[in-house]
PADOFI-114428 format. One line per 8 residues: their letters; for each residue y, z, x of C-alpha. Coordinates in steps of 0.5 Angstrom, whole numbers. Each point is the difference from the previous one (the first is absolute). Last residue first. Layout:
A> Y/Z/X ~ ...
This chain:
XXXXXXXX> -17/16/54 ~ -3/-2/-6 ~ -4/-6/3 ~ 6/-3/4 ~ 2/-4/-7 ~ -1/3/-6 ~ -2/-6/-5 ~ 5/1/-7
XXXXXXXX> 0/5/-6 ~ 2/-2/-5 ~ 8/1/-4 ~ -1/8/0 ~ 5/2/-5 ~ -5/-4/-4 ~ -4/7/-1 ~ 7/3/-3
XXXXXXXX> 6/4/0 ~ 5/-5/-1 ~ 1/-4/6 ~ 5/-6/0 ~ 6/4/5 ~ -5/2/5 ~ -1/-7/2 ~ -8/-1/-3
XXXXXXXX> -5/3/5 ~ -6/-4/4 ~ -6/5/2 ~ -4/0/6 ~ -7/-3/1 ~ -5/0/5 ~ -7/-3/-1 ~ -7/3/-1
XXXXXXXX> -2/-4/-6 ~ 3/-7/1 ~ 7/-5/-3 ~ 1/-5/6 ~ -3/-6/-4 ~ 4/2/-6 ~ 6/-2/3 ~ 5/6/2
XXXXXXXX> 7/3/0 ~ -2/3/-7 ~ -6/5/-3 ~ 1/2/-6 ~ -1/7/-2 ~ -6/6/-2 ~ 0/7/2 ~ -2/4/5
XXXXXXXX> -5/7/1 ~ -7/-2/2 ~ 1/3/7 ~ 5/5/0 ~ 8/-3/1 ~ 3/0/7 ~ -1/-8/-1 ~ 0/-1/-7
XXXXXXXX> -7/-3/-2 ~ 3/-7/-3 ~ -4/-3/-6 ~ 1/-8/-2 ~ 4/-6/-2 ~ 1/-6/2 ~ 2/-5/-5 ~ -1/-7/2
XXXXXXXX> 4/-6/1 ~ -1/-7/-4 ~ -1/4/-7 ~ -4/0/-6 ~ 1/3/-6 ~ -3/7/-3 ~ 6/2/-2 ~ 2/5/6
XXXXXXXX> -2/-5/5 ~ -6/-3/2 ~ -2/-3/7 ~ -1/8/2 ~ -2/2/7 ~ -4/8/-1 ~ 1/6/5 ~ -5/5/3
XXXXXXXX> 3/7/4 ~ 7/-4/4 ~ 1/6/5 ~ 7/2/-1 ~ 8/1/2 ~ 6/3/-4 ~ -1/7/4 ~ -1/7/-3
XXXXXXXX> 4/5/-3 ~ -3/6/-2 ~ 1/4/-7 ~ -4/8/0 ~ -6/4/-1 ~ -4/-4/-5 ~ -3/3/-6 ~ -7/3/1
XXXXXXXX> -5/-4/-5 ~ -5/-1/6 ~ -1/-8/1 ~ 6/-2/-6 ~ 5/4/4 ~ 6/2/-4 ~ 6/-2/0 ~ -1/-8/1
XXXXXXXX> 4/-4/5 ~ -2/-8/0 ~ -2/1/6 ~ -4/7/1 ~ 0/4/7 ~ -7/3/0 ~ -2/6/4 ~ -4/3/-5
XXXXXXXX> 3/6/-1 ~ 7/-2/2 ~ 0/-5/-4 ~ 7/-4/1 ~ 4/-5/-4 ~ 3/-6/2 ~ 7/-4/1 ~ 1/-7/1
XXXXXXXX> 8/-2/3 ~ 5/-4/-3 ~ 4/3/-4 ~ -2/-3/-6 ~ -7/1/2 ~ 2/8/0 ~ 1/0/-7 ~ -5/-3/-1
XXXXXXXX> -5/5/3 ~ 4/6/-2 ~ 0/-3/-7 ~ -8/0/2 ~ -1/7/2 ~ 4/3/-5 ~ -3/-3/-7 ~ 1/-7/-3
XXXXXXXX> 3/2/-6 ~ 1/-5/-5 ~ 4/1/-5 ~ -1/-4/-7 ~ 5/0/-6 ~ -3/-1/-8 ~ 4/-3/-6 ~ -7/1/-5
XXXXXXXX> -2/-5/-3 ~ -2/1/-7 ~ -5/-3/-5 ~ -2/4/-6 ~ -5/0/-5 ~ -4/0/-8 ~ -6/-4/-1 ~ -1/-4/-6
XXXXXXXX> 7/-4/4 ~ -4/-8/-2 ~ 2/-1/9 ~ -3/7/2 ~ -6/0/-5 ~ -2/-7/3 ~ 1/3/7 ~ -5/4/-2
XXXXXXXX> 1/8/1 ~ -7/3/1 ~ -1/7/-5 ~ -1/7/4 ~ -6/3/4 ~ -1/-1/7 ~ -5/4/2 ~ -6/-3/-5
XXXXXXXX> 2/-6/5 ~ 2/-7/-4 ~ -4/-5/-1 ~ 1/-1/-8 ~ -7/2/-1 ~ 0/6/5 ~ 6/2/-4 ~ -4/2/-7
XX> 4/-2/-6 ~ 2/6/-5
C-alpha cells in the first residue's frame, strides 16, 4: 500500500486522486449532472419593509428601546444589546453628509469628464453611525463636504420598484436643514 504522506495528500484524506488524464481515458467511472434549481431570496422583515416604503416615498427605521437607538436601514434586533427592536418609525428624507468620495471612473473602470459623487448620509431623525450610502446630485464636487446637509431626490412614484435607487440622490438642503 502506498503511503499518502509520499503523494502529498493528509493521512486524514484517505481515498484515490482522480486525474484529469483518468477522466478523459474513462479508467474512472462518473457522472455529470446539473441540477434544474430555482432560488428565493428573502430579505427579511425589516428590510422588505424598508423598500417597500421607499417605493412609496417615505424612509422608515427601527427602535431600540433599550438602548435607545432609531436604526436605518431597520434591523429586528439590536446589534448593541441583542433585544429585538420595539417598533417601525418614520423619519425624514434628510441627512448629514458623514464622509464622501468624487469618482473620475465609472462603473467599468473608464474614465469620465463628470465626476460620480457618492457617499455616506447620516438620516437625520436616525441615531448617529446609522445611514447608508447614495449619490449625491444637484451639485459640483467642490461644494461636496463632510458636515453638509442634504435631502433626498426620489424618483416619480410611477417609476419606483422598491429599491435603494427609488432614491434617485440626494441633493444639497437648502436653509441648513430647517
Amino acid at each position: 500500500m502506498m503511503s499518502m504522506k509520499k503523494e502529498g495528500y493528509p493521512k486524514y484524506a484517505p481515498g484515490t486522486h482522480v486525474s484529469r488524464k483518468d477522466i478523459r481515458n474513462k479508467n474512472k467511472t462518473y457522472t455529470w449532472w446539473e441540477p434544474e434549481v430555482q432560488y428565493s431570496w428573502a430579505m427579511g422583515p425589516a428590510i422588505s419593509r424598508f423598500l417597500q416604503e421607499l417605493k412609496n416615498g417615505k424612509i422608515i427605521a427601527r427602535c431600540c428601546n433599550k438602548c435607545d437607538r432609531v436604526i436605518v436601514p431597520p434591523r429586528m434586533f439590536c446589534e448593541y444589546c441583542y433585544k429585538p427592536t420595539d417598533k417601525w418609525l418614520y423619519i425624514k428624507d434628510t441627512g448629514t453628509v458623514e464622509t464622501f468620495s468624487i469618482a473620475y471612473l465609472d462603473g467599468d473602470a473608464r474614465r469620465i469628464k463628470d465626476p460620480i459623487l457618492i457617499g455616506v448620509i447620516s438620516i437625520d431623525g436616525a441615531s448617529p453611525q446609522h445611514g447608508f450610502m447614495h449619490y449625491f446630485g444637484e451639485m459640483k464636487p467642490e461644494e461636496l463636504h463632510i458636515g453638509m446637509k442634504v435631502k433626498a431626490v426620489w424618483k416619480p412614484e410611477k417609476e419606483r420598484t422598491g429599491a435603494i435607487t427609488d432614491i434617485k440622490y440626494f441633493k444639497p438642503l437648502k436653509g441648513g436643514g430647517k
